[in-house]
N, C-alpha and C positions, 0 to 999 in steps of 0.2 A: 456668323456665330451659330445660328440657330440651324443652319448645313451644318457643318462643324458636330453639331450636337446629335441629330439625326443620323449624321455618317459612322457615327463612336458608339448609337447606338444599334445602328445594322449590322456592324463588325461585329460587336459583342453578340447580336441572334444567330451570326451566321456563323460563330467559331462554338455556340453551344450544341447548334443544327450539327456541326461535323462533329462535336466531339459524343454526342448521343447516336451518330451516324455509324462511326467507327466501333464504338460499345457495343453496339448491336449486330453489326459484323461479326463481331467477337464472341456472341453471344452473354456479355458482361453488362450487366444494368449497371444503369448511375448508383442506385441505394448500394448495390453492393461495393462498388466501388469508398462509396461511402464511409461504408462498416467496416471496409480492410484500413483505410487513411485514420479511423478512429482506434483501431485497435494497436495500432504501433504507435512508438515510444514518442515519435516526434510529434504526433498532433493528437495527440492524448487529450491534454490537458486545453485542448482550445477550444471555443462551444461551435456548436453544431453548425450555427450561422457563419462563422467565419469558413469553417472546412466545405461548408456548400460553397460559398465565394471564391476558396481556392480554386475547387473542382472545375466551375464555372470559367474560369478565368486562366484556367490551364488549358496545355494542346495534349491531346494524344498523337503519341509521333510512333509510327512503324521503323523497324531495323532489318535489312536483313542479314542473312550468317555472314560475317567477319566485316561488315560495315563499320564505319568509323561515326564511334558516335558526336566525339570530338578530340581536340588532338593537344597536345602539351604546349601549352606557352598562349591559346587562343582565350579570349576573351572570356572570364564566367559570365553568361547569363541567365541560364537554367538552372532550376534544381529538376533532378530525374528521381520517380517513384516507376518502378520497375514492375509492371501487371503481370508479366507473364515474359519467360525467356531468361536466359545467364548475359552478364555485361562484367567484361573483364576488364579490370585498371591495369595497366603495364605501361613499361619504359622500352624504350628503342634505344638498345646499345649494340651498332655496328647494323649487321644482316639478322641478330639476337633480338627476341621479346622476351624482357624478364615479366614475368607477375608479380604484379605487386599485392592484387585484389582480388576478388571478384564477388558477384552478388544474383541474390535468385530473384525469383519473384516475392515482393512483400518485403522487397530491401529499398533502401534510397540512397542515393551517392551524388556525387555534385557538387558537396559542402563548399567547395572555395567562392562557389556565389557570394557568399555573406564574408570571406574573409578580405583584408586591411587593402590587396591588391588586385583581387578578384582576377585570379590568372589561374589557367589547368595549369595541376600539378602533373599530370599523368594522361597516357594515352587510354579512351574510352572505348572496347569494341563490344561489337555483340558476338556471341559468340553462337548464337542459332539464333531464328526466328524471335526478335525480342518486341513486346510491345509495352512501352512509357510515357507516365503523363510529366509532361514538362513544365513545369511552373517559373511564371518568371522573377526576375531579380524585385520588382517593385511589389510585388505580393507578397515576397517572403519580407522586403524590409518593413511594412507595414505590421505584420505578423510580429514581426521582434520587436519593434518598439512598442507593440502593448503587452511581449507576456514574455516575461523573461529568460521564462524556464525553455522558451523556443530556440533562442540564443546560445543557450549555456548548449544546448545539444550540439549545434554546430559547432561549438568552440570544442567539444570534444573528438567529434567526429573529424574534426581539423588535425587534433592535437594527434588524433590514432592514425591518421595517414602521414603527416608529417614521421612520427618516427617508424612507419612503416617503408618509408622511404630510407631513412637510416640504419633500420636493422631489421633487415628481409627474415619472414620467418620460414627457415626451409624445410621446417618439421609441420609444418601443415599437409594436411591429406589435399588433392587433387579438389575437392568437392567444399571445400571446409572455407570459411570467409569469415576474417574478421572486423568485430565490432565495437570493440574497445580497448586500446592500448593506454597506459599511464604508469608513471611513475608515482611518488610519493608527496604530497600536496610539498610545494617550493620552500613553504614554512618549516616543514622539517630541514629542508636542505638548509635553510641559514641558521636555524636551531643547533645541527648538528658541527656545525660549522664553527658558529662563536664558543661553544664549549669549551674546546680546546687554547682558544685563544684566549674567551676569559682566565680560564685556568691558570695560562703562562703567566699572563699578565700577574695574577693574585701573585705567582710563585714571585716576578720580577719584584712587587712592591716589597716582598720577603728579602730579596735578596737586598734592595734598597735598605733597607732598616740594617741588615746585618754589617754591611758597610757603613750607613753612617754610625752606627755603635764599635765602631773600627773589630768587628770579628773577624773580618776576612778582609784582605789588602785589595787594590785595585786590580791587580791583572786577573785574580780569582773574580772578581765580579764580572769585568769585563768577559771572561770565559764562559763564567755562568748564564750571561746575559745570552751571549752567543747562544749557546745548547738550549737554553729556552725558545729564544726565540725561534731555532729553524724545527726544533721538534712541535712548538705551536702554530708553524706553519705549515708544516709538513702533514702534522697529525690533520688539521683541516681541511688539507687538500684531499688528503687519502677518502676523508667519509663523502667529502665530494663527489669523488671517484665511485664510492660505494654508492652514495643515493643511485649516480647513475646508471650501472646495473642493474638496479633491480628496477621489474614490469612486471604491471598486473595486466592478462590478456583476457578476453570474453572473444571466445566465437561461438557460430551455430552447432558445437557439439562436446564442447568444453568449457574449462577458464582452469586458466595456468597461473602459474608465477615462475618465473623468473629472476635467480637471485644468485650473484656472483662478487666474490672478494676477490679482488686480484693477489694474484700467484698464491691465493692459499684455497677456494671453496668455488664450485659452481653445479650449481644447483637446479632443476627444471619440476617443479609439481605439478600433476593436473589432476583432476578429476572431470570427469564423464557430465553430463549433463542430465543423464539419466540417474544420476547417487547421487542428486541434491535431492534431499527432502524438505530445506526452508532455506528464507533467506529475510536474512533483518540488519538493521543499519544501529548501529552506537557510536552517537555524537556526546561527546563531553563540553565542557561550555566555554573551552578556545575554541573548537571544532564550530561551535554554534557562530559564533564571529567571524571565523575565515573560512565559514563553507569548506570543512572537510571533516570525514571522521571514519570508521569501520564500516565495512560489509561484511558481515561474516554468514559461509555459504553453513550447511548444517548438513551434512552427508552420516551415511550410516557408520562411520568408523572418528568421526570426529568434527574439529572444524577449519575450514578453511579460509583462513581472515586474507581480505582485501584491507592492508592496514593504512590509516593517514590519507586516505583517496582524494583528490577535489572533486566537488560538486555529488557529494556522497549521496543524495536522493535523485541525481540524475542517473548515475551508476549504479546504483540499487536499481534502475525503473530498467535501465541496460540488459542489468544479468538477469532481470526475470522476465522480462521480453524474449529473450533467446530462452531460457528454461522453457516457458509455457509454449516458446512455436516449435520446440523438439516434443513436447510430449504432444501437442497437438500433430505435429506431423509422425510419430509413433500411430498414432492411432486410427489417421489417414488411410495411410500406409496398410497399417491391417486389416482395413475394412474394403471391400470391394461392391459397389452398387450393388445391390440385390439383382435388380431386375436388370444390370448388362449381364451378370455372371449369368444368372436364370438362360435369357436368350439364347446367350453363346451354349451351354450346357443342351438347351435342347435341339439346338441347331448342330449338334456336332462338333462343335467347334473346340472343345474343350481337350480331347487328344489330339487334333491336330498341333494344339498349340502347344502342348508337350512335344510331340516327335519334333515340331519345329525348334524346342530350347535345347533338347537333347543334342541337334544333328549341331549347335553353335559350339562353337570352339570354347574349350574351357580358358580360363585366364592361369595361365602357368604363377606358380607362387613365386617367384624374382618379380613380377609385374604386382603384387601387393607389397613388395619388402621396401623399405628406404633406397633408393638408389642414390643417395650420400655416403653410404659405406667405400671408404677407398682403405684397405689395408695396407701396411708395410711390408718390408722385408721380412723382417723376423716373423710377423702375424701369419703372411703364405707363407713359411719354410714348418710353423709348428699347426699350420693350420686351425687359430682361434675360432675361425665361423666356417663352420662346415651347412652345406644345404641336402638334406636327402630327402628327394622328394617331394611331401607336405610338412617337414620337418628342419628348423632351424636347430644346429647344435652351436652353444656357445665354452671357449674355456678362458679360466682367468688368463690376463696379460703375461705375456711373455715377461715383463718385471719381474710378476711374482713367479715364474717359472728360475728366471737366474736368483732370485732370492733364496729360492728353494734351496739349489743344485751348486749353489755358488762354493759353500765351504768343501763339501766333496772334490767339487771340480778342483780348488786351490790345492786341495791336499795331494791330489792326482798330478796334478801339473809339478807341486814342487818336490813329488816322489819320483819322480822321473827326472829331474834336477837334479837332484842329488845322486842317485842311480848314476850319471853321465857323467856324475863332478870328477869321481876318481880318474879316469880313463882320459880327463880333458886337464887335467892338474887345475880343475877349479876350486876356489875354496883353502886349498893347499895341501887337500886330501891325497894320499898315498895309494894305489892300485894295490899294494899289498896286503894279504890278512884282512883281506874286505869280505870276504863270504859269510861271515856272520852280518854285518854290516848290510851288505844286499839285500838278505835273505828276510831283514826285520825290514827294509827299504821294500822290498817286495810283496810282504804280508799285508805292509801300511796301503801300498799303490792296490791293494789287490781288494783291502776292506773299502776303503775309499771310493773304489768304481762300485764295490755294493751299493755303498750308500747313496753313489749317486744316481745309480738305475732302479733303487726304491723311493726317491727324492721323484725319479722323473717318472717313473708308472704313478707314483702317489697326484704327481702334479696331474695326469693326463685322465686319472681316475676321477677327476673332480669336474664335472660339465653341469651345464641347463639347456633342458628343451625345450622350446616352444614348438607345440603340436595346432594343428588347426583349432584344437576346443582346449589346452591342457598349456598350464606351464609347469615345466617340472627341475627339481632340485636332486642331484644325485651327485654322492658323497660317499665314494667307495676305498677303503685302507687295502694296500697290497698283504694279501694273503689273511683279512680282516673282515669286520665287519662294511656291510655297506647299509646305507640309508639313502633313500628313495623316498620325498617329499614332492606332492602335484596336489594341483587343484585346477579345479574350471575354470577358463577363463570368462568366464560368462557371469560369472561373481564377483569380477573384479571390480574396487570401489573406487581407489586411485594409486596412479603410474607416478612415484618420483628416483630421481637419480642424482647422484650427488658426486663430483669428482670434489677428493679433500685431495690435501697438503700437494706440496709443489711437485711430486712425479706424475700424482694423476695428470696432473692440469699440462706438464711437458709431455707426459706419452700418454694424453688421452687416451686414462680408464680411470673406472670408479665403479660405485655401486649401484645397483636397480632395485627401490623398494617396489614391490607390489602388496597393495593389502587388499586379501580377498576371505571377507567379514571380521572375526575377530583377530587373524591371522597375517602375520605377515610375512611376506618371503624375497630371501634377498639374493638377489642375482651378483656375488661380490667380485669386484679386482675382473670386469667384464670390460676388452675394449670396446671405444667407440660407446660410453654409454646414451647418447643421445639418442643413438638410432637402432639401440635393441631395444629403448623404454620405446621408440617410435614403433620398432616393431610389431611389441604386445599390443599398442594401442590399436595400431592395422589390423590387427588376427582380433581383436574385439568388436574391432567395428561390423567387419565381413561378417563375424560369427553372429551379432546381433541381427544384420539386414536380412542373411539366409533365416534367421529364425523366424523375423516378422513375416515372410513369404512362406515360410513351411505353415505356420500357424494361421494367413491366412488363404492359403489355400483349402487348407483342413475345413474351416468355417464354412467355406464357400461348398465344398465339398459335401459335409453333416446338410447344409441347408440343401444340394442339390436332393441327396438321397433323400430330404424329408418329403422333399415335394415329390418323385419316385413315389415314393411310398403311397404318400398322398391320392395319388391317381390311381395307383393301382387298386384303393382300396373302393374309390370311387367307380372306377371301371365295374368292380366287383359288382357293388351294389345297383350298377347300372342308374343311380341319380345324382350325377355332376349339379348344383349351386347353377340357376341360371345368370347368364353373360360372364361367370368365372374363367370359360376356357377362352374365350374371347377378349379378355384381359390380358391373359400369360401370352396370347400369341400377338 
């Protein structure tokens, strides 16, 4: 026993020896390590002694590019905290890897550890050089049976891959990883559900009464029973159907919703992560009993409610976890070591490394647009999405084009009907004495084709661009006024799109809100609307990352020239600050 005890504890020096061995490799202290596991959502709230325990008690494990970190159906025993490197979740269908996931550093994935059968849901790879501390199954379960709220995160994190599995999001950017998937706490589902049934029910007791007061004979009750009963069943299955629809989604660069009525409404909101300005939770005192209630996001143009959520203070800790690591990696981003820039700056380094970005190949713009656009016939014959250059053209739906053109055309068609009728004895019409006849048959076909080639310049007159900084709205009348509405895209607060009633939803198109400040602008009767709202979001994102690069080079730049300056003035004076220059070098 007392080997036993000895040996359990050498193991334990000599898996702390590697795991402080490999940190340092890395050039990653333990503390810091530390301070990253405490700042994220999952070990927030657990004290400091325990998250040393985890640390202690976990492996850091190396990856390298497309190694398998584990595979679909194998055993959980690890949870993964991801130090550095991307680790994609995907499915193997056929010679195919779909994505399902994927995650940076300062992410954790793994969750089926803690779930009912601890089986991969998904394949794990790395996708470059990845390095994670792997914690195993008996540490985590220790950890959940003292603090609950540790629990409740895995059970979400569960809950957003399981229907990430069922409903792949293919309007995600390349780079973009989500974090929270949900629908609307289960209580609304049977809430909305018994309504309709109560309801019947109250009407059948109605009908009950009026029958035995003999107002109405049996086969009318019987009838009425019937129409009750399948419209309160029917009615309940449908909001069924509706809960199901609708997602609330959190990733690293947004949070969307997700809201569709079948054959009548479907809907996609998002806003930026950069246009929240707050974020607060309202629990009413069901909500307080069955752990759910509001998120509601606070952006500069209104608000953005996460409505009926489970685990509403888990969710709240979600969406401001991703808020604060975008505005923290904003400002990463724009900041460049002082004294790497300095070096390279006096080293020369600084135009080579221009001429080196200059000579790379630019990214042609089809390589930023949705590559889910697959157009129809009709779409390529009237050409809805035209591409020129750095410029996306959009025009409304061919629908709305035969909407247009439709009575012109009929009138055309059945003036040339009749035109023919004489000469074919259709109708019963006589060849004879028809030249006035013609003549008014001819005038009709001849205003007709006006109307309809002002019907169809009107339609073709009506487009939206998206430009690399600009969306714009132009609205031109044949031989009329025209109006010419744009704005930045770089003000844009949030992207939603809405196909209503049953044509949109059958010849997918609808509308594109943008609101940029007080202002909104609507991209209407646009096909394909998922993936032109997709688009403006792509042409916002690029537009933002080139600004934080233009802005901090600039920084980098003002500080080289100060220090320039700096010496030069120094030089002048001939008294450099002694061991100053032997700092900078």
């Amino acid at each position: 026993m007392y080997l036993l005890i000895l040996t359990i504890h050498f193991t334990r020096m000599n898996l702390k020896r590697e795991i402080l061995d490999i940190l340092k490799s890395m050039n990653i202290s333990k503390e810091k390590l530390f301070n990253v596991l405490k700042s994220g959502i999952i070990f927030r709230d657990i004290p400091d002694n325990f998250v040393q325990w985890v640390i202690d008690r976990s492996q850091v494990l190396q990856f390298q590019p497309d190694a398998l970190i584990y595979e679909k159906g194998a055993a959980a025993e690890k949870f993964y905290y991801v130090i550095s490197g991307n680790v994609a979740l995907f499915l193997q269908e056929g010679e195919e890897q779909v994505l399902i996931n994927n995650y940076q550093a300062g992410n954790t994935f793994g969750y089926e550890v803690l779930a009912k059968h601890a089986l991969r849901m998904t394949y794990a790879k790395a996708e470059d050089a990845v390095l994670v501390l792997a914690t195993p199954l008996r540490i985590l379960q220790k950890i959940s049976e003292q603090f609950p709220a540790f629990q409740i995160q895995f059970t979400l994190q569960l809950q957003t891959l399981a229907l990430l599995l069922k409903k792949p999001m293919d309007w995600l950017q390349d780079d973009e990883s989500v974090h929270y998937i949900s629908r609307k706490h289960s209580l609304i589902l049977i809430t909305n559900m018994l309504k309709p049934i109560l309801l019947m029910l109250a009407l059948l007791v109605l009908v009950g009464i009026l029958f035995n007061a003999s107002v109405i004979s049996t086969s009318m009750t019987l009838w009425m029973c019937s129409i009750l009963g399948v419209l309160g069943i029917g009615w309940s299955v449908w909001n069924a159907f509706d809960w199901r629809n609708d997602y609330f989604v959190v990733t690293n660069q947004r949070v969307v919703f997700l809201e569709k009525i079948v054959l009548i409404y479907d809907s996609r909101k998002e806003t930026p992560l950069s246009a929240i300005l707050s974020i607060t939770k309202q629990i009413e005192l069901v909500g307080r009993l069955y752990q759910y209630g509001d998120v509601v996001l606070r952006t500069f143009t209104g608000l953005v409610k996460f409505s009926d959520v489970a685990y509403v203070e888990a969710v709240s800790g979600i969406v401001e976890e991703q808020w604060l690591n975008h505005k923290a990696k904003i400002t990463q981003e724009s900041q460049e070591d002082p004294e790497t820039f300095l070096r390279k700056h006096m080293l020369g380094q600084n135009a080579a490394e221009k001429n080196a970005q200059s000579k790379q190949p630019e990214r042609s713009v089809e390589d930023t647009l949705s590559s889910g656009y697959v157009p129809d016939l009709f779409s390529r014959i009237l050409k809805l999405r035209v591409v020129e250059k750095d410029t996306i053209i959009y025009r409304t739906h061919w629908f709305v084009f035969i909407r247009k053109t439709i009575l012109p055309f009929l009138g055309i068609v059945l003036g040339v009907i009749f035109l023919l009728a004489p000469g074919q004895g259709w109708f019963g019409l006589v060849p004879e004495g028809m030249e006035i006849y013609q003549a008014i048959l001819i005038a009709v076909c001849i205003v007709m084709a006006i109307g309809w080639l002002y019907s169809t310049v009107d339609w073709r007159n009506d487009y939206f661009l998206i430009t690399p900084d600009q969306i714009v709205d132009v609205n031109r009348k044949p031989l009329g006024m025209e109006e010419r509405r744009s704005a930045p895209i770089r003000n844009i607060q949030t992207i939603e799109y809405k196909r209503q009633s049953i044509f949109g939803l059958l010849f997918n198109f609808g509308t594109v809100f943008i609101r940029v400040g007080d202002v909104e602008f609507t991209f209407d009767y646009v096909p394909h609307p998922s993936y032109v709202q997709q688009e403006i979001y792509t042409r916002f994102q690029n537009l933002k990352e080139n600004e934080k690069k233009e802005n901090a080079a600039m920084n980098n730049e003002r500080l080289a020239n100060w220090m320039d300056a700096y010496h030069k003035i120094i030089r002048t004076q001939g008294s450099a600050p002694e061991g100053e220059e032997e700092d900078l070098e």
